[in-house]
N, C-alpha and C positions, 0 to 999 in steps of 0.2 A: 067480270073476268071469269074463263070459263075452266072450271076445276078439271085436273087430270084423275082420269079412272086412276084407280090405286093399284090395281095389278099393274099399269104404265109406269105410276111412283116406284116398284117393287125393281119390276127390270129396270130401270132408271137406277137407281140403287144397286142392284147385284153389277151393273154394267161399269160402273165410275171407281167398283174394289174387288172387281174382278182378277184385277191382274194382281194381286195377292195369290189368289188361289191358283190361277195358271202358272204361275210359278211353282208352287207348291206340287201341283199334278205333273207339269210336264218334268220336275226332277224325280219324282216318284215313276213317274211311264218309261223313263231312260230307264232308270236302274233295272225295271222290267224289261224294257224291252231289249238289253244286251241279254238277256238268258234265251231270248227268241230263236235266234240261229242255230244255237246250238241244240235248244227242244226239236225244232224240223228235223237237224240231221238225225237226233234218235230215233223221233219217231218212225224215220222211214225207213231206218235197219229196223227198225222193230216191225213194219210192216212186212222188209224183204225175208225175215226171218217167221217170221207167225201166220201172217195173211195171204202172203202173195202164194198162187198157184204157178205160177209159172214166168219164165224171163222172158215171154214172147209174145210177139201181136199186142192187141191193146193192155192186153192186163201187164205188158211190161211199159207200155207208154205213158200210160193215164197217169200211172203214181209218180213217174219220175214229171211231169208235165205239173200234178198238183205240187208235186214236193218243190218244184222251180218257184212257180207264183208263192207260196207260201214263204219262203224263202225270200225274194226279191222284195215282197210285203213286210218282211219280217227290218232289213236292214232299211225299207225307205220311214220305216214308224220312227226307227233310231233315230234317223237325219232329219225328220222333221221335228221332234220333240227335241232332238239340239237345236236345228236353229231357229224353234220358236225362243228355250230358254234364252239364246245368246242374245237376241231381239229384241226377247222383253227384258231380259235386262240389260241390256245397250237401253230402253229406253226408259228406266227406272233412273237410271245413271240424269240421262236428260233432265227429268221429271227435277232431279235434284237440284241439278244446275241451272235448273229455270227459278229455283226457289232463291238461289242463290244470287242470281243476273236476272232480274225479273224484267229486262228491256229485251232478252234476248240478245240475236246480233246485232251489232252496229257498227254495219256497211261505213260509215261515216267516218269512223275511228279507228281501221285497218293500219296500222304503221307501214311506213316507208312504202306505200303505193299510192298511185296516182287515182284520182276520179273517176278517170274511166275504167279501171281495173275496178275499184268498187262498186262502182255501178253494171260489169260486170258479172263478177259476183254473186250479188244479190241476186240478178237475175238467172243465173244459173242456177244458185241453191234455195235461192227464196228466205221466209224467215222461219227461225226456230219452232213457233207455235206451229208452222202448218206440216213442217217438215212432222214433229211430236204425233201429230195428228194423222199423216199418214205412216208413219212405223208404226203407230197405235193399230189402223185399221188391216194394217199386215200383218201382223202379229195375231190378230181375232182370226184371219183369214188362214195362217200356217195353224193355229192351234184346232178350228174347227176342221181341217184339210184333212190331217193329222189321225183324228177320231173317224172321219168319213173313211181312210184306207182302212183303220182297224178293223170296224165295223163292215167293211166288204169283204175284206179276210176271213171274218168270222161267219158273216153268210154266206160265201162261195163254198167256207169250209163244211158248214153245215148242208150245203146242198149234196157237198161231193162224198159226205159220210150218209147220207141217205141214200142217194143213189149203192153207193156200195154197200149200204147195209143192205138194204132190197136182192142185189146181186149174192151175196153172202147165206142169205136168206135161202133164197130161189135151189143155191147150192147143195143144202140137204134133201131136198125134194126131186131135183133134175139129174140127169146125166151131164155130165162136162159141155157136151157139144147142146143140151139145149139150155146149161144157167148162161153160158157166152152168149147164145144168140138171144136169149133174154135180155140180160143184160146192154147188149149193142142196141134193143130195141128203146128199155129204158130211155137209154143215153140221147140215141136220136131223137126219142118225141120231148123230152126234155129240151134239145137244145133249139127242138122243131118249133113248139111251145114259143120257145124265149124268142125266135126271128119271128115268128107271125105275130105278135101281139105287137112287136115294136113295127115291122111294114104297114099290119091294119092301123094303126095307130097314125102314122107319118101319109097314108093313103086317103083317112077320110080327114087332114085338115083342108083340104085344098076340095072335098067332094062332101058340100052341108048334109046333102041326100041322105049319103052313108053314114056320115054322124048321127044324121038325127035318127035314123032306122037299125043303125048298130053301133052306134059309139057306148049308150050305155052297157051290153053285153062284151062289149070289149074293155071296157075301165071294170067292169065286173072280173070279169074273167081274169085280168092284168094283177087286180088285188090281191082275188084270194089262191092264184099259181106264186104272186109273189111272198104271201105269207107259208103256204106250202111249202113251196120249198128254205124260205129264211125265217122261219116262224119267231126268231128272239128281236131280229134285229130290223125288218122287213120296215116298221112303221120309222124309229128313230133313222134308218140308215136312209130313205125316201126324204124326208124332213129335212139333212142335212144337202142331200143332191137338189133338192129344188129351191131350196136358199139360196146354193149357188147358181144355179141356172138359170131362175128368174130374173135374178139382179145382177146379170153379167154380160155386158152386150152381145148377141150375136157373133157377129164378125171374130171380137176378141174370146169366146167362148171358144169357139170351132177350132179357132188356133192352138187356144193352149189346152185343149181334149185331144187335139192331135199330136200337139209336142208331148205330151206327158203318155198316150196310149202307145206312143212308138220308142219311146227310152224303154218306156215300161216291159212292152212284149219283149224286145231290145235284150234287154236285162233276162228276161227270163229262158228265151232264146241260149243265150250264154250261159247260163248256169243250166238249161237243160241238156245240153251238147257238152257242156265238160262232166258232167255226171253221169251222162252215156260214158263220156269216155274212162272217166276215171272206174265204172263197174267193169269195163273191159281192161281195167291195166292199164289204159294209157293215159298221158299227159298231154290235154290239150292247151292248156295255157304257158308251157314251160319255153319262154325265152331263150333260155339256153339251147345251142345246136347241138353240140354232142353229147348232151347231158343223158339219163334215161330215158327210155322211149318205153319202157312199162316190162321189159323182159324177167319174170321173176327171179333166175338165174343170178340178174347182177345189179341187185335192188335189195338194201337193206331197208326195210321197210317200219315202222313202229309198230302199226298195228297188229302186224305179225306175232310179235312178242309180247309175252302178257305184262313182263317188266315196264315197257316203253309205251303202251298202248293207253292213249289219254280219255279213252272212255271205254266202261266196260260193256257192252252196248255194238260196238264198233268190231266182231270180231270175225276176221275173211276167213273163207272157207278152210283152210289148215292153218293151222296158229303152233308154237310153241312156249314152252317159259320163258324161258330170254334166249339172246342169241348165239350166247356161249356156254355150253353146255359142259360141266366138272362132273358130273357124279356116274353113278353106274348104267345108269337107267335115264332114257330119253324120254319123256312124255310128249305125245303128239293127240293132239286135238283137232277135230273136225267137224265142222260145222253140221248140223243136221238142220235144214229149215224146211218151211214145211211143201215148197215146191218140190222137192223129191219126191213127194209120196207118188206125183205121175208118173214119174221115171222108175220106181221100183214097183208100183200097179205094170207096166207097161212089162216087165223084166220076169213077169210071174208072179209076184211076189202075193200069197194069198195074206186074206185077212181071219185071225185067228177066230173059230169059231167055239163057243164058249161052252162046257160042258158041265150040266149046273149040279150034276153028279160025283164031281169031284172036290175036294176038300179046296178052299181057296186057294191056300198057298201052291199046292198043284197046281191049278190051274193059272196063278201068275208066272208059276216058272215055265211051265210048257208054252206059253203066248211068249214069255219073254225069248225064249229058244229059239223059238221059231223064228220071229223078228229079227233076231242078233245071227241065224244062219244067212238069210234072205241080206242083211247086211254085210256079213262077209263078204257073199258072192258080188255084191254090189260097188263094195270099195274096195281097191288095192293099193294098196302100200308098198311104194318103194324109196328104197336109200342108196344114192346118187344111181346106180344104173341096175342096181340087184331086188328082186321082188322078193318081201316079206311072206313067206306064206302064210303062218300063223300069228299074226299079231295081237290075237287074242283082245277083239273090242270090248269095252265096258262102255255103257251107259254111261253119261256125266252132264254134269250142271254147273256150269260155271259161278266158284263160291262171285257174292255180292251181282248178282247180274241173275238175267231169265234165258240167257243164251244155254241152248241146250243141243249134245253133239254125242259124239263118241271121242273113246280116249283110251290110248294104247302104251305101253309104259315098253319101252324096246331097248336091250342090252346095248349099252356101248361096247361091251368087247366085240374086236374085232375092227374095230372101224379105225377108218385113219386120222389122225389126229389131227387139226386145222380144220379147211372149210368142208361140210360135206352137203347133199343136198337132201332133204326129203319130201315124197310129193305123193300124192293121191292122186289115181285116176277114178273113171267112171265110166259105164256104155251111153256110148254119145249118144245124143236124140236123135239124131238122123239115121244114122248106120249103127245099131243095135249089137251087131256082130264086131265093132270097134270099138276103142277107148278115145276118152279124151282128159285129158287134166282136167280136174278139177279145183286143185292150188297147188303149188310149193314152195318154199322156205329154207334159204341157205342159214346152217349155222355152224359155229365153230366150237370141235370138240378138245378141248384141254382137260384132258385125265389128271388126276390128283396120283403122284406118286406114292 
C-alpha cells in the first residue's frame, strides 16, 4: 500500500474542517465588507476635494470610472460572502440531518404518491449524499470566487494609485499641459502593455515558431509588468485565476466570463452615469415623473445642511447649519477644493512671495490678505436676487472633518421671513468675463421675537 505524502494528509485534513473556518471568515468579511460602500463614497469626495485638479477631460473621467468599479466590487464582495454564508450553512444544516437519516432519501417511502412519481423524483433530485457533495463544492467555488474579486479590487486599486501617484508626482515638476500629456502617456502604454502581452500570448499558441523564439521573453515580461503593477497581490491573485481556468471547461468558461464581464461593466456603466449625474444635480435613476429633476431652487437637500448631512465628508459646494434659520446671524459655508486653484491662477490671482525679512507673523497675515482679497473677487454672494458686497470671508475648517472652505456669518436683518435663497457664483471657465453658479441653498428664516 502506497503512503500519501503528508503535505497531501495536511490538505486532506485542512479540507474535511474547513468549513468551520469559512464560516467563520465569510461572517467576519460581511461585517467588513458592509463598511465597503460607504469608504468608496468618502473616499472620492475626498479625492474631489484634496486631489482632483479639475472637473474636466480625463481627470474628471478616470476617478468617477475607478470610483464605479470599486464600488460595484465593493457590493458584489457583500453578495458573495452572503451567499457563501447562506450555503454553507444550508449545508451544515444537511450535514446534520444526514447524521440524523443516515439513509438519506427514500424515494421508496414518499406518502400518498405513486411509483412513478417516485421514481420520478429521484431522478430529478438524485440522492442526498451527491446532492451534499455538490453544494459542498459550490460553496468552495463562491468562497474562493469571493477572495478572487477582492484581490482584483485590490490590484487594479493598486495599479490605479500608481499610475496617479506617478501623475501627482510629474505635477510638481511639469506645467499643467505637460503632467496631463504625461500622464495620458502613462496611461496608454500601461494599458498598451496589458493588450500586447495578452494578443502575443493568444498569437504564438497556435505559431510553435514564436513560442519557442519568444514565448519565454513574453511569460518574462507578462510576470514582472504584472508584479509591477500589483506587487502585493500579483502571485496569490494568478493562483486563484488559473485554479479556475484550468479546471473549467472551455465552452462553459467562456460563457460565464462573459455572463459575469457584462453584468459586471453593466453594473458599473450604472453607477458611472448616475454619479455624472448626480455631480450635476440630476436624478438619473428617479421613477418618479414629476418628482425633482435636480433644480436647486426647489430641492431640499440633506447634505446641504450641516444638521441633516449623514457624513461629514460629504459637503456640496455651499452648505448651511440647518435649514431653518432663528438667530441673528446666517452662516454660510463654501466649499474650497483644491480644483479651484486653476480657475483663480487663470483669474490673476498671484502666488504670495515670501519676504524672509519680515517677522513671521507679518508675513502670514500679508499672504493671508492677499489670498482672502484674490477670494473676494472670486466668489459672490447673494441672497435671493440682492448681491452681498462685503461678506467679509473667513477662513474655516469644518469642526470633526478635513473639509476646508470659507465662511461668512451674514445679518438676518432685513430679510423676509420664510423661504429665502442663497447662492454663490464664480467666472465660468469658459467665458471668464461671466458668472456661473457655483451652489445654492434655500432656507427658511424664523426670527425669534
Amino acid at each position: 500500500m502506497q503512503n500519501t505524502p503528508p503535505e497531501h494528509r495536511s490538505v486532506h485534513d485542512l479540507e474535511g474542517h474547513s468549513w468551520n473556518l469559512e464560516l467563520i471568515i465569510s461572517g467576519a468579511a460581511i461585517v467588513l465588507a458592509t463598511y465597503l460602500p460607504e469608504a468608496v463614497e468618502d473616499y472620492f469626495y475626498y479625492y474631489l476635494q484634496y486631489m482632483s485638479f479639475d472637473y474636466t477631460g480625463s481627470m474628471y473621467t478616470l476617478p468617477i470610472m475607478a470610483y464605479s468599479f470599486f464600488k460595484v466590487v465593493a457590493w458584489l464582495l457583500i453578495v458573495a460572502f452572503v451567499a457563501h454564508l447562506v450555503m454553507r450553512a444550508f449545508w451544515v444544516s444537511l450535514v446534520g440531518l444526514k447524521e440524523v437519516f443516515p439513509h438519506g432519501i427514500r424515494y421508496d417511502n414518499i406518502p400518498n404518491v405513486s411509483e412513478d412519481v417516485s421514481k420520478y423524483q429521484e431522478e430529478k433530485l438524485g440522492s442526498l449524499d451527491v446532492y451534499m457533495v455538490r453544494l459542498d463544492r459550490l460553496c468552495n467555488q463562491i468562497f474562493a470566487f469571493a477572495f478572487l474579486l477582492a484581490m482584483s479590487g485590490v490590484g487594479v486599486g493598486i495599479a490605479y494609485h500608481l499610475i496617479f501617484g506617478v501623475y501627482q508626482l510629474m505635477d510638481g515638476f511639469l506645467s499643467e499641459a505637460a503632467s496631463d500629456l504625461f500622464f495620458r502617456m502613462v496611461f496608454f502604454v500601461f494599458i498598451g502593455m496589458a493588450v500586447f502581452m495578452v494578443v502575443a500570448s493568444a498569437l504564438m499558441k497556435n505559431r510553435p515558431h514564436w513560442s519557442k523564439k519568444y514565448g519565454t521573453t513574453v511569460a518574462r515580461l507578462t510576470h514582472y509588468f504584472g508584479k509591477a503593477a500589483m506587487p502585493l497581490v500579483y502571485k496569490p491573485l494568478n493562483i486563484l485565476m488559473l485554479a479556475f481556468v484550468t479546471n473549467i471547461p472551455r465552452k462553459r468558461y467562456y460563457m460565464v466570463f462573459s455572463i459575469i464581464m457584462v453584468g459586471f461593466m453593466g453594473s458599473v456603466l450604472l453607477v458611472f452615469t448616475d454619479k455624472v449625474s448626480d455631480l450635476r444635480g440630476r436624478h438619473l435613476l428617479e421613477p418618479r415623473h414629476f418628482f425633482s429633476s435636480g433644480a436647486l431652487e426647489f430641492e431640499v437637500s440633506p447634505d446641504r445642511y450641516d444638521n441633516q448631512r449623514s457624513s461629514p465628508r460629504r459637503v456640496p459646494s455651499v452648505s448651511l447649519p440647518a435649514d431653518v434659520i432663528e438667530g441673528p446671524f446666517l452662516p454660510v459655508f463654501v466649499l474650497y477644493p483644491r480644483m479651484l486653484d486653476t480657475r483663480l491662477f487663470a483669474l490673476g490671482c498671484p502666488e504670495y512671495e515670501t519676504d524672509k525679512n519680515k517677522p513671521r507673523d507679518r508675513r502670514l497675515f500679508l499672504r493671508d490678505s492677499q489670498n482672502m482679497a484674490c477670494l473676494n473677487r472670486f466668489f459672490q454672494l447673494r441672497i435671493n436676487d440682492s448681491i452681498v458686497a462685503q461678506p467679509d470671508w473667513m477662513f474655516h475648517q469644518k469642526p470633526g472633518s478635513i473639509t476646508k472652505g470659507l465662511i461668512a456669518y451674514l445679518p438676518t436683518q432685513g430679510l423676509r421671513p420664510g423661504k429665502n435663497t442663497v447662492s454663490v457664483h464664480i467666472p465660468s471657465s469658459g467665458k471668464p468675463d461671466s458668472l456661473e453658479r457655483y451652489g445654492a441653498v434655500p432656507f427658511w428664516l424664523a426670527p425669534k421675537d
